[in-house]
N, C-alpha and C positions, 0 to 999 in steps of 0.2 A: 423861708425855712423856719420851722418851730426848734428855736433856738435850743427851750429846755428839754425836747426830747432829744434832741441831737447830741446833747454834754451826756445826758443820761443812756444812751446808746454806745458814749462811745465811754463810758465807766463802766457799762455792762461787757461792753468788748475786751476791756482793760481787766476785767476779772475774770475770765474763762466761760463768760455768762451767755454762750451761742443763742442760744432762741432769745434772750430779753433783748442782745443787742440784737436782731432782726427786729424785734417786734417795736423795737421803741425808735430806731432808723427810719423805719419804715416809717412811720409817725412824723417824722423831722421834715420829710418831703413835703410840699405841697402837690396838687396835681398838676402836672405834667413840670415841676420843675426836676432842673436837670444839675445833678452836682457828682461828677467824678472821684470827690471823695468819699462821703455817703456813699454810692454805688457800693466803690472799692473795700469797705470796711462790709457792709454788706455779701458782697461777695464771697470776702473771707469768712465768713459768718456762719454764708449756708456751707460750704466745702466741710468747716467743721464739724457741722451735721452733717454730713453726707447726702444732703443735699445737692446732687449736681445739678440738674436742671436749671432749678433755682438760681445755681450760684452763675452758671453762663448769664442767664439773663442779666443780673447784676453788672456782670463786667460787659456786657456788652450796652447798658445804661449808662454806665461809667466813661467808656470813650465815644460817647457822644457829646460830655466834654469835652472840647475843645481846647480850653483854658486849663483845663485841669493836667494834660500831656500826660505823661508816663507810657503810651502808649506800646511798648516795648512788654512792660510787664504786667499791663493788664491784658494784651492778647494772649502773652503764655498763660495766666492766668485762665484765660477762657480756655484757650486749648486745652490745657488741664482738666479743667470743668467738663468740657465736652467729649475728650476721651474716657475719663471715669463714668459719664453718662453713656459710652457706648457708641457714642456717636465720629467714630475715627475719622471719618472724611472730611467732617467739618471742622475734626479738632485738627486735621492738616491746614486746612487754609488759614485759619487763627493763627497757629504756631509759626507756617509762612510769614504772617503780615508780623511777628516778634521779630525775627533774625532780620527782617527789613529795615526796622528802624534802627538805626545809626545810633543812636543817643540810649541806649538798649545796655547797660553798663555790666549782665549777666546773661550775652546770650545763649551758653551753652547749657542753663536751665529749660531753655527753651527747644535746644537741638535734642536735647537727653529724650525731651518729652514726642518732639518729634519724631524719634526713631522709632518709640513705642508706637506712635499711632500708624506709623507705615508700616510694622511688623502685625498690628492688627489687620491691615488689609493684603496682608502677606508680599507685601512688595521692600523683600530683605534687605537690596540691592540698594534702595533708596534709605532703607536704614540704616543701612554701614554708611550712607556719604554724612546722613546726621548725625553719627554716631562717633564719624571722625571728625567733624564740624566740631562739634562739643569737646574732644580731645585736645586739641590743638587751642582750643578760646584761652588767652592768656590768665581770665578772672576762672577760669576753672580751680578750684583749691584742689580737685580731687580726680584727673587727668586717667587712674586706673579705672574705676570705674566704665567712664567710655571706653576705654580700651577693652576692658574685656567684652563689653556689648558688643562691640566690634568684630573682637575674635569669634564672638558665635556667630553673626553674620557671616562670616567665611566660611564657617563649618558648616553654615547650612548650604552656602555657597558652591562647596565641592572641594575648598581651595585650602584644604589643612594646611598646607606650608606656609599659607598668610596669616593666618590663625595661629600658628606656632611664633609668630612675630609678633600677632596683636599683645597674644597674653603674656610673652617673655617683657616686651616691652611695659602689660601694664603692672608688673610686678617691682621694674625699677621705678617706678614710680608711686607706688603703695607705701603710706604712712607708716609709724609703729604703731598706730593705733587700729591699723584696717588690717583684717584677717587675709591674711594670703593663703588659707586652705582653699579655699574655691577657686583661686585662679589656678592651683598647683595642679588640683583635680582637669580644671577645662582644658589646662597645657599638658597634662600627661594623655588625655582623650584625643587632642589634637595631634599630640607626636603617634601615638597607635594609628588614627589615618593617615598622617604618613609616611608609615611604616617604619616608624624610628625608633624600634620597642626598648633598647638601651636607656633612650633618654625616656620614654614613657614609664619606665621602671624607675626610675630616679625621681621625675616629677610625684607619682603615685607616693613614693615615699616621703617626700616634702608635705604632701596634702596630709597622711596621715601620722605624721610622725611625734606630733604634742599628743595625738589621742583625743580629741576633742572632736573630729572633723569625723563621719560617718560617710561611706564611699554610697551609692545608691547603688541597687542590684545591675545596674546596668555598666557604671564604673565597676564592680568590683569585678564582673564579668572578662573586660576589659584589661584589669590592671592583672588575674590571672593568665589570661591569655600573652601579655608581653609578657612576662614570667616564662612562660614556657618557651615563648621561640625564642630569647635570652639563653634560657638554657641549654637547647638545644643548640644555635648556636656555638656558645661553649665549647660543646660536646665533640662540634667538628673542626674546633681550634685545634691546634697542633701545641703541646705541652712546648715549654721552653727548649728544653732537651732536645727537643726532639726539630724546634726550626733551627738550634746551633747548629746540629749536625744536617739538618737541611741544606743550611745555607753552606755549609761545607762542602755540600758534593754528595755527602750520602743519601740514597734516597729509603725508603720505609722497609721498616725489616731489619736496623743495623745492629750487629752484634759486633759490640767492642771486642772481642777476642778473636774476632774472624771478620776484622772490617774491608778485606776482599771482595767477602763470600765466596770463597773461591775454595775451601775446607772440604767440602761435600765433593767436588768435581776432583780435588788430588786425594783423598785419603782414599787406599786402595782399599779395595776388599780382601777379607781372609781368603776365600776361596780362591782369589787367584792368585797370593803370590804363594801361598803355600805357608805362611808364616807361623800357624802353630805346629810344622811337623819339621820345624829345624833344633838343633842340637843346642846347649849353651855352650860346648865349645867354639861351634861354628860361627855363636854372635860374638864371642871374645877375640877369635880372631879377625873376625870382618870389624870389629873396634879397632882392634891394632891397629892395622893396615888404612882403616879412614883419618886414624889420629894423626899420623903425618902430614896428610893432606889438610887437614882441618886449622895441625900445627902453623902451616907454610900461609894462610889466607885468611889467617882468625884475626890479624889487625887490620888488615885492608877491609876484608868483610864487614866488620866493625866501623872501621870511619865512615864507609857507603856508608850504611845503615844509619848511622848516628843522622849523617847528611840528609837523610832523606826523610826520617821520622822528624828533625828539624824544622824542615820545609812545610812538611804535613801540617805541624801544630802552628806553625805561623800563617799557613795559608788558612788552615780551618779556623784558626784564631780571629783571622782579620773577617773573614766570611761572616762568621758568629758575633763580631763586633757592629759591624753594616749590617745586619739585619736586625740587630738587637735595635740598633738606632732608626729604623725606621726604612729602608735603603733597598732596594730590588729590582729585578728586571724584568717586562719595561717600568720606566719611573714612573712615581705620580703624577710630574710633570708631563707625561708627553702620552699615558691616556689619557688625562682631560684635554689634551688639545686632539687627539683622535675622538674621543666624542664631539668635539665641536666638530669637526672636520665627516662625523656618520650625518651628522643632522647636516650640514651642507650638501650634501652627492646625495640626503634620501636614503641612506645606507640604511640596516636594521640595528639600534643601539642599543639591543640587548646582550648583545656579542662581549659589552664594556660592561655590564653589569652583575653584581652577584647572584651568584648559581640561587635558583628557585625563587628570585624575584617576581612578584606576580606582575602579569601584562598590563595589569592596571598602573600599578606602579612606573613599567617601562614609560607606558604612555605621558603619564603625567613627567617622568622628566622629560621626558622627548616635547611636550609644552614648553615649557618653562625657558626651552633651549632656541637661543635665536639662530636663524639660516645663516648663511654667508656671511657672518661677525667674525673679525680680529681678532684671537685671544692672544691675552698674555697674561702670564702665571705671574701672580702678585706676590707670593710667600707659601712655604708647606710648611703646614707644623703638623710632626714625622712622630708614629711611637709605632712599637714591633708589630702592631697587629692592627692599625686603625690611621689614617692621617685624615688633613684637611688640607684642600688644595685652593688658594682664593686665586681667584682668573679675574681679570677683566676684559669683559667681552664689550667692541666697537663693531658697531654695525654701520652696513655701505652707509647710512645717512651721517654717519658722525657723531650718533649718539652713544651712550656708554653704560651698561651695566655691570655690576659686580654678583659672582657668584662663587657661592661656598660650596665644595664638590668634596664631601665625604666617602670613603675609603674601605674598604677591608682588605686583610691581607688575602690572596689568594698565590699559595704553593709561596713562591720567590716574586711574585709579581701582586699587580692592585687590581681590584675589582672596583666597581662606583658602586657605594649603595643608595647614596643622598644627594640632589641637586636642592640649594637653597638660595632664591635671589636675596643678595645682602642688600638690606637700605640704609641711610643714613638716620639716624635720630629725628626724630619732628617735634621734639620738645622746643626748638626756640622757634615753630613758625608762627606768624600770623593767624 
């Protein structure tokens, strides 16, 4: 090795000096000798030029060292190398032989990289597994990242309700230093597919909420669109007022001064009883003569009434209380164990679902939903017009999942509008 081009190669590397240190490295070699470090600095060299080509050969110069090992991150390196050159298929097998090596002390540098070059050969599927490969690697500092790659492999997937997991998850995990407008934007995009436009409205408003963050015509398209069936929505809620007296017993149309309805059916008409063509003496004495009557029954009549107008406001009181509190007929609890129970028998379970949910939507929970599984209702958490019902469903084998079964109110009773498998954290795996 020529010692002083080698010092001088690697002072030109030490100063930002990319072509002198190639040119003066390259000098250091002799022919055909082989030195893993040289390569390695070289490597890096040509990458900063953009150089790919180049820089693969390099590293793959480099681990023909033997002695020199590192082999972990000169393959990523080449992987690198050889997907910036274009070359995806070979920067898969490079990247392969990185996550191989045990002694590899960052290899989710290397799964990151690998996702990309499977998403160049459009194989997603295998993207998402490196994508959560790299999520889960303990030496990851920066765990969001993957995760949102991840979430877009779902999306393109079909499987927004995975993707509503990827990105919510990689948001607890986002620095104060890393912008969380982009994942708000990918999770409000992912709640619209599916069909969560509440929470898509919320996310959209996270994403743009500092002013900083620009929606692309396709989000904003999007974030108006949940706007609207939001509203609408809305629109076909029942005012407060209006589910008291629901849940009391009255049903639409009620008028507090005539909470019978029953005004229209007794108040006679003039024509027949004759009432504008009587006398005022003849009403003062048909007064007389009632006022005894009236005299003899006006306490008793009284106490009923008092009794019964009592009864009313307590019954309507306590109606108006249990509905205000989340509370109806039938319960949360016992449609999601009827939807478990439509997907067992093959039933249609749209029967359980909210009015104008599209077929696609049914479909996809009707996925999600295991056959012949044990449910048990884990907890409801209950408000007037919305709950969450958490089940854990056991299947014949004895395996077990959990599922979040989101709500609307429908009349006095629940509709399902949302099946979500719950998972557990993967922040401490291996």
């Amino acid at each position: 090795m020529n010692q002083q081009a080698y010092e001088s190669g690697k002072l030109a590397y030490q100063n930002a000096d990319w072509l002198g240190a190639v040119t003066r490295l390259s000098d250091a070699l002799e022919p055909g000798e082989v030195s893993g470090e040289v390569n390695h600095l070289r490597g890096n060299a040509y990458m900063k030029l953009g150089q790919f080509d180049s820089a693969a050969g390099a590293y793959e110069a480099a681990l023909a060292d033997d002695a020199y090992g590192k082999r972990g991150a000169l393959s990523c390196n080449r992987g690198r190398a050889l997907l910036a050159a274009g070359r995806a298929q070979e920067a898969v097998a490079a990247l392969t032989d990185a996550v191989a090596d045990s002694s590899y002390a960052t290899p989710y540098k290397a799964y990151m990289a690998l996702g990309s070059a499977y998403e160049r050969l459009g194989d997603v599927r295998n993207a998402g597994i490196a994508y959560r490969s790299a999520a889960i690697d303990e030496s990851n500092p920066s765990p969001s990242v993957a995760l949102s790659s991840l979430g877009g492999c779902f999306m393109r997937l079909g499987r927004a309700v995975d993707a509503v997991e990827a990105y919510r998850t990689a948001l607890d995990f986002t620095t104060p230093l890393e912008d969380q407008n982009r994942i708000w934007c990918d999770l409000a995009l992912a709640y619209v597919a599916a069909n969560r436009m509440s929470e898509a409205v919320d996310a959209f408003g996270h994403a743009t909420a500092d002013g900083t963050f620009a929606l692309s015509p396709e989000a904003q398209t999007s974030y108006d669109a949940a706007r609207r069936a939001v509203a609408a929505l809305d629109e076909r809620r029942p005012s407060e007022t209006d589910a008291f007296l629901a849940a009391a017993g009255y049903g639409g149309g009620y008028d507090p001064l005539d909470p019978s309805g029953a005004s229209d059916a007794l108040m006679p008409s003039p024509e027949d009883t004759g009432f504008f063509s009587v006398t005022e003496e003849d009403l003062m004495a048909a007064d007389a003569e009632q006022r005894k009557v009236r005299r003899k029954h006006r306490h008793t009549g009284l106490k009923v009434f008092i009794v019964i107008l009592v009864l009313l406001i307590l019954a309507g009181a306590a109606a108006g209380f249990l509905y205000f509190r989340g509370y109806g007929w039938p319960t949360q609890e016992s449609v999601a164990e009827q939807l478990f129970d439509a997907k067992t028998s093959g039933s249609d379970i749209a029967q359980f679902m909210t009015s104008g949910t599209p077929t696609s939507q049914v479909q996809e929970v009707s996925d999600v939903l295991p056959a012949g599984a044990t449910v048990t209702v884990d907890g409801v958490d209950r408000s007037m017009t919305s709950s969450t019902v958490h089940v854990v469903a056991t299947t014949s084998q004895g395996g077990e999942q959990r599922y979040a079964i989101e709500m609307l109110r429908d009349g006095v009773g629940w509709k399902v509008s949302q099946v979500t498998p719950e998972y557990a954290s993967n922040a401490n795996e291996d």
